[in-house]
N, C-alpha and C positions, 0 to 999 in steps of 0.2 A: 749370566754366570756370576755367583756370588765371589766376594773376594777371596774370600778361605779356597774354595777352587782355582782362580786364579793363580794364586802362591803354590796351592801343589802341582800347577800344572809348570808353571816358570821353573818349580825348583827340579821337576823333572828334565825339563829344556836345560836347563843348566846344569844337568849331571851328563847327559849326551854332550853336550859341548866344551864338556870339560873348565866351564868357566868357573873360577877360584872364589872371585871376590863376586859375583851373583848369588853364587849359590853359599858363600859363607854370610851372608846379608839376609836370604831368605829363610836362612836356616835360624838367626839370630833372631826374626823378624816372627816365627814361627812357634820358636822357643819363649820368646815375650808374651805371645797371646794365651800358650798354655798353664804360663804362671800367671796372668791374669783370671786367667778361667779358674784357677785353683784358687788365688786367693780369693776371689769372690762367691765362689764355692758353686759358681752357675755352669749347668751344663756345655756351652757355648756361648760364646758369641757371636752377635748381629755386626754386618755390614759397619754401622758406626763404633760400634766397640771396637772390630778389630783397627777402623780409621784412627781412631786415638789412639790405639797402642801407638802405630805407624809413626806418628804425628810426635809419639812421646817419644821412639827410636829416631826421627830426626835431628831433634829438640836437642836429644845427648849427645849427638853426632855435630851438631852446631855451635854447644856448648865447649864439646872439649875441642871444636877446631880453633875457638879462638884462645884455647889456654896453652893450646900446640905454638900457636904462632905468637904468643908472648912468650914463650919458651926456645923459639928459634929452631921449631921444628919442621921445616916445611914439607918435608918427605912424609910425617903424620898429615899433617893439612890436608895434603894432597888426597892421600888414601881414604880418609875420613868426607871427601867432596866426591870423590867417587862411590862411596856408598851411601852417600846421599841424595848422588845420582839416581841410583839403582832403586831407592825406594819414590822417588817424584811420582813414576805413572800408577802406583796405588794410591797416590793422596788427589779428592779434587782438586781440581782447578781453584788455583789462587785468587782471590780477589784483588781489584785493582784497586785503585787508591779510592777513586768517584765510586765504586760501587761499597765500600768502606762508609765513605765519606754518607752514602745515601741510605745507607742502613743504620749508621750512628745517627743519625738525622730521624727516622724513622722508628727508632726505639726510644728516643728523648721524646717524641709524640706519644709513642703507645702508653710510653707508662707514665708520660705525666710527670716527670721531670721537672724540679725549679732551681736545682744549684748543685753542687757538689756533693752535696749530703742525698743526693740520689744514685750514686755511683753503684750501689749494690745492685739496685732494681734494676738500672739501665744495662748492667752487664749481664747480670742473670736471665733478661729478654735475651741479648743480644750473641750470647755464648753459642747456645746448640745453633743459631746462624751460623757463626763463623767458622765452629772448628774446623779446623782440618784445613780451611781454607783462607786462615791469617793466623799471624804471631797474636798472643794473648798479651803480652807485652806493647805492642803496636794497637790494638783495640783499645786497653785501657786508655792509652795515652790521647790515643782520637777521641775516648768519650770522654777523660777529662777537661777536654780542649773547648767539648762542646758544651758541656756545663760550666764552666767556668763563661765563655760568651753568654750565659743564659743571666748573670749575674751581672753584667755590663749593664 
């Protein structure tokens, strides 16, 4: 079952169960992909496009929970983890730190990597890996880490 089915089949399940904040997430999550489709001007998207959108509706969900909570909001916090919730079982599985750790390691090989000034190439490898399944912020930081050792 592709994802795009998936969602219309939960947001169905969540008009029968009357559930609010499900189905105001899917509907949000739904409405995202169709503004994607339009600005790109492409009939639909694949499996991994709709992952990114996903991925991008977290990201903003993550982004304003920490400006809620330097605001002293924690009743937004809250709301905004729960529909962060809601979107987890469409995003793969997270990578852990070693499986991170062995793919940063692994793209500093493929592309031949000698110092900092490779950072472009080693991410550009290493991107369509991770999405969806690490912070882009967190890669960077590991492959700087790991170029910079290259320079020791």
């Amino acid at each position: 079952m592709s994802l795009r089915e998936r969602l219309n089949d939960d947001l169905k399940i969540a008009m029968r169960a009357k559930d609010p904040l499900r189905l105001a997430v899917i509907r949000s999550v739904k409405a995202a992909i169709l503004e994607a489709e339009t600005r790109s001007q492409r009939t639909t998207l694949d499996d991994d496009g709709i992952i990114q959108v996903i991925v991008k509706q977290v990201k903003e969900r993550r982004d304003s929970a920490i400006e809620f909570a330097r605001a002293l909001r924690p009743d937004l916090v809250e709301q905004l983890e729960r529909e962060m919730e809601v979107l987890k079982p469409y995003l793969p599985n997270a990578l852990t730190e070693a499986e991170l750790d062995q793919l940063i390691d692994e793209a500093v090989l493929q592309t031949g990597a000698q110092g900092p000034k490779d950072l472009g190439r080693v991410m550009g490898w290493l991107t369509p890996r991770t999405r969806g399944r690490a912070d882009g912020k967190t890669v960077s930081e590991g492959v700087r880490a790991a170029l910079q050792r290259l320079t020791r």
